[in-house]
Steps between C-alpha positions, in 0.01 A plus 500: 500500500121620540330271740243180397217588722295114597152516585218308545100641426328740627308448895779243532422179711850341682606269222504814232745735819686134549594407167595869391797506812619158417510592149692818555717336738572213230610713299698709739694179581607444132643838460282580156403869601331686732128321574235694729189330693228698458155519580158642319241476783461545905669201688191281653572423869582131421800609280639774707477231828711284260754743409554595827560190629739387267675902532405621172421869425183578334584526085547853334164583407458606094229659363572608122797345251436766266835603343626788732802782460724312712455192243648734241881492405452907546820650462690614834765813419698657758244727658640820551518745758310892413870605592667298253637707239337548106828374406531219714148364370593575155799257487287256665230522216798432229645192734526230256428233729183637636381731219224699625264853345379577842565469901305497780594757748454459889517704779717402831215280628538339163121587391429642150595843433481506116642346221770624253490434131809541250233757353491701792914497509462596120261744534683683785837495283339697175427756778832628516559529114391812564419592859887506726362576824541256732297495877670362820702190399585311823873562531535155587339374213676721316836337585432177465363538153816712400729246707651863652660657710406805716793709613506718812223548753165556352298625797134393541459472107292169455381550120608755213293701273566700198512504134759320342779650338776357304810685487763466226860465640723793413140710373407715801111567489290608779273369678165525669479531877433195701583290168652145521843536249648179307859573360804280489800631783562858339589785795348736312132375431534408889519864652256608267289250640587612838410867389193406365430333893367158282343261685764221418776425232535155380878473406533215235742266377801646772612555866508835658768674656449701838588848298139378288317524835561894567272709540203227454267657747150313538567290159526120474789338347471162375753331272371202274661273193225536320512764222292777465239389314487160757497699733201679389277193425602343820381818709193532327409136644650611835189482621241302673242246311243641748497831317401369167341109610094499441380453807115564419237341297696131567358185359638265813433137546558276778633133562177394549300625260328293233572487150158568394500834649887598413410407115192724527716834621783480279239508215400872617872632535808522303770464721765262386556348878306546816640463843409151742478548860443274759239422827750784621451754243885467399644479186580161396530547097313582157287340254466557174262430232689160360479328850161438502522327127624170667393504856654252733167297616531378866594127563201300649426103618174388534422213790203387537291617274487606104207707442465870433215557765723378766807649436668814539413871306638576240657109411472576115788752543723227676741277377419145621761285593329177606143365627531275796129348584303196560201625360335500118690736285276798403551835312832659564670558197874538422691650271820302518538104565532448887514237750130351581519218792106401532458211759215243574587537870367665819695796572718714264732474827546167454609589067736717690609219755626272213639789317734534829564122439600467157734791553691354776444771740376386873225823648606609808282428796287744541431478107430145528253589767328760323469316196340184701260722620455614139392180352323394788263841504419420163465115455271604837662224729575285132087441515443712215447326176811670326709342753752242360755314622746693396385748729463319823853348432623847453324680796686173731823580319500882586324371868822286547740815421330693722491300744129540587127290535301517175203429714585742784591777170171386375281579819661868526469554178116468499357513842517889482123638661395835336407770795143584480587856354641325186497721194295232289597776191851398571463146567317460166781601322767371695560229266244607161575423159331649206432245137361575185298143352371543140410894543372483879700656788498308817631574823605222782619573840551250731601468888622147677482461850402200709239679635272674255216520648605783766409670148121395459339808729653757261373304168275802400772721542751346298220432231401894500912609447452222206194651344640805522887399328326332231293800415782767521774222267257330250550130603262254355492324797717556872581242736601468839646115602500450921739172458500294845844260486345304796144447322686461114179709380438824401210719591444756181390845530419635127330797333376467136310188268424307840267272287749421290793467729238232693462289236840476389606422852165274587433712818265768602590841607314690832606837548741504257670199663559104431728201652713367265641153656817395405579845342873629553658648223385803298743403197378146428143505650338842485655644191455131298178484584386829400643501180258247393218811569688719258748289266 
């Protein structure tokens, strides 16, 4: 089954990284399908600290869930070898069970070395309505096509050449030097063969005797149950696809191509099938025109979050299998009817926690650990307003099966110090989410320490990087939360309306900056609040 990548938004905080593994891992447990933690942004340090205390590797990072090749139910034929016989690949194109009008062709690496249509067979046959000349079969090919049998010692001869010549039994003709001669067992037709020094006889339909062999000299013999005229098809496509497989001007696609861009060639050519290769240039299959008419859509579960602007590129082309969040339900949109849990809680962790609960399935340690640390990063020690009691009684739960301190979890979890080289860039969009109120693009990124203030000297900084973001993304207004846990306050950095962002908050801004007291939570504070500006 294709996977069901989870995810959380984009510059994910630890709740978002949290609640996509225990999702996955839920999941996992019950057997459904395949599930895949994922990730859209850079780790902050908090969250990679967490994960590697608990021993969790970082999520496979995804950038685009634009349909791809690989999402395709492309076709995979045998891929052939360039010494496969034209016979060989012409049965294969009448197999009934995997009917096919053209084959890719590899080379012993197996990379692309052309592909062969039931055209090009075709075209090759009508050839020899007229034309009997044949150029250096590989004897070996030869024999296996003909199911022969070569008698006596044939030297250093590796392929035949010659025109073709069928000879009547009990009619003796003669025949051109060097010519390859078909005729049933007939000892006359044979020594004129030999006389004529041909190339090789083909002896149909009989077995020879070791008088037939006199006088042979340099020629051939090979005896076949084929009749003549079998015979003669079956040597004409004696030889290898290579000699008549295109092998230039190739329309080629690989796994990981998008379905944009694949739709876009096969409107400027007319092949019928093109080849698929993978990251190693080999051959995997062919697509055709009618695969991309019902593309399989990747499999995708939002946590945390349901709005365009934080998710992942390219969401509209994805199927969407189930939102798992905590906060207001915005503008995704679905095609099909899927399963929406939206929660009044803390932490989409703690959504996840119950989930684990009502399914009768026990986290292992480690998970328990992780997600304790999940829903106490986000409830911000359970003083954030969105905290509930559901969450602390969760977070002790998960504490208990883990076998760890909530308060001692609690301390490493936010008494990180940032070095004073910090990347303020980075640290403003550690944890950033962007919304759309009523027409107006905001931006919010927020950092929570218990000591904030080692941030103050690098204010202006932090304010110019803002000025600067806001100018080059269009945001109506772009702000920067400093959340102490010890102090339950936040000092606000913001670029944009400042006036109006005062009065709405009762405070005054200097340099770009204001203390918000009792401030905590972006989701049910800032954003609230500011809809009132706009709504």
């Amino acid at each position: 089954m294709d996977p069901v990548y989870v995810f959380g938004h984009k510059n994910p905080d630890t709740d978002s990284i949290v609640a996509a593994i225990a999702y996955a891992s839920l999941h996992n447990a019950l057997g459904d399908r395949q599930y895949v933690a994922c990730r859209l942004g850079v780790l902050s340090d908090e969250t990679s600290r967490i994960l590697q205390r608990f021993g969790f590797e970082s999520p496979m990072r995804l950038h685009d869930v634009r349909t791809q090749v690989k999402d395709l139910a492309f076709d995979r034929p045998p891929i052939l070898s360039d010494a496969v016989t034209v016979h060989r690949a012409w049965e294969l194109m009448g197999d009934s069970e995997l009917p096919t009008a053209s084959l890719p062709i590899a080379n012993e690496e197996g990379k692309l070395f052309g592909m062969l249509t039931s055209g090009d067979i075709a075209q090759y046959d009508l050839r020899f309505v007229e034309e009997t000349l044949l150029s250096d079969v590989p004897l070996f090919n030869l024999l296996s096509c003909l199911d022969g049998q070569i008698w006596g010692d044939y030297g250093n001869v590796t392929g035949l050449s010659g025109e073709m010549c069928v000879a009547v039994p009990g009619f003796v003709q003669t025949f051109p030097e060097h010519s390859i001669v078909i005729t049933g067992r007939d000892s006359a037709v044979l020594q004129a063969a030999y006389r004529a020094k041909a190339a090789a006889v083909i002896v149909c339909g009989g077995q020879l005797q070791p008088e037939d062999m006199a006088d042979r000299g340099d020629t051939v013999v090979i005896t076949t149950p084929y009749d003549p005229y079998r015979a003669a098809r079956l040597m004409i496509q004696s030889i290898p696809v290579s000699r008549i497989a295109r092998t230039s001007d190739l329309t080629v696609f690989h796994e990981e191509d998008y379905l944009d861009t694949v739709r876009e060639a096969t409107l400027k050519s007319r092949y019928r099938s093109y080849p698929v290769l993978d990251s190693q240039e080999r051959v995997v299959g062919t697509l055709s025109r009618y695969h991309l008419l019902r593309p399989n859509r990747k499999k995708v579960v939002l946590v945390d979050h349901s709005e365009t602007a934080q998710s992942v590129d390219g969401l509209n082309e994805a199927q969407i299998m189930a939102i798992i969040d905590h906060h207001r339900l915005a503008d995704v949109e679905t095609v099909d009817p899927i399963y929406v849990r939206t929660e009044a809680v803390g932490a989409s962790t703690t959504i996840i926690a119950t989930m684990f609960q009502e399914r009768g399935i026990m986290p292992g340690q480690k998970l328990a650990g992780l997600m304790a640390a999940g829903i106490l990063s986000d409830t911000i020690l359970f003083q954030s307003p969105t905290c509930t009691e559901r969450d602390r009684i969760m977070a002790e739960r998960m504490a208990r099966l883990a076998g760890l301190s909530l308060t001692e979890l609690g301390q490493d979890i936010f008494s990180s110090t940032l070095p004073a080289d910090a990347d303020v860039k980075e640290l403003l969009f550690s944890d950033f989410k962007q919304f759309q109120i009523a027409g107006h693009s905001l931006g919010i990124g927020q950092f929570t320490s218990t000591n904030c203030e080692q941030l103050i000297p690098r204010h202006g900084e932090v304010v110019a990087i803002m000025e600067e973001e806001r100018a080059k993304h269009n945001y109506d207004m772009l702000l920067f939360m400093l959340t102490d846990v010890l102090k339950k306050s936040t000092r606000l950095l913001a670029v944009g309306d400042l006036n109006e962002l005062g009065q709405v908050f009762n405070v005054k801004f200097k340099d770009n900056a204001a203390m918000l007291p009792g401030v905590m939570s972006r989701k049910k504070q800032i954003v609230p609040t500011l809809s009132l500006i706009w709504g």
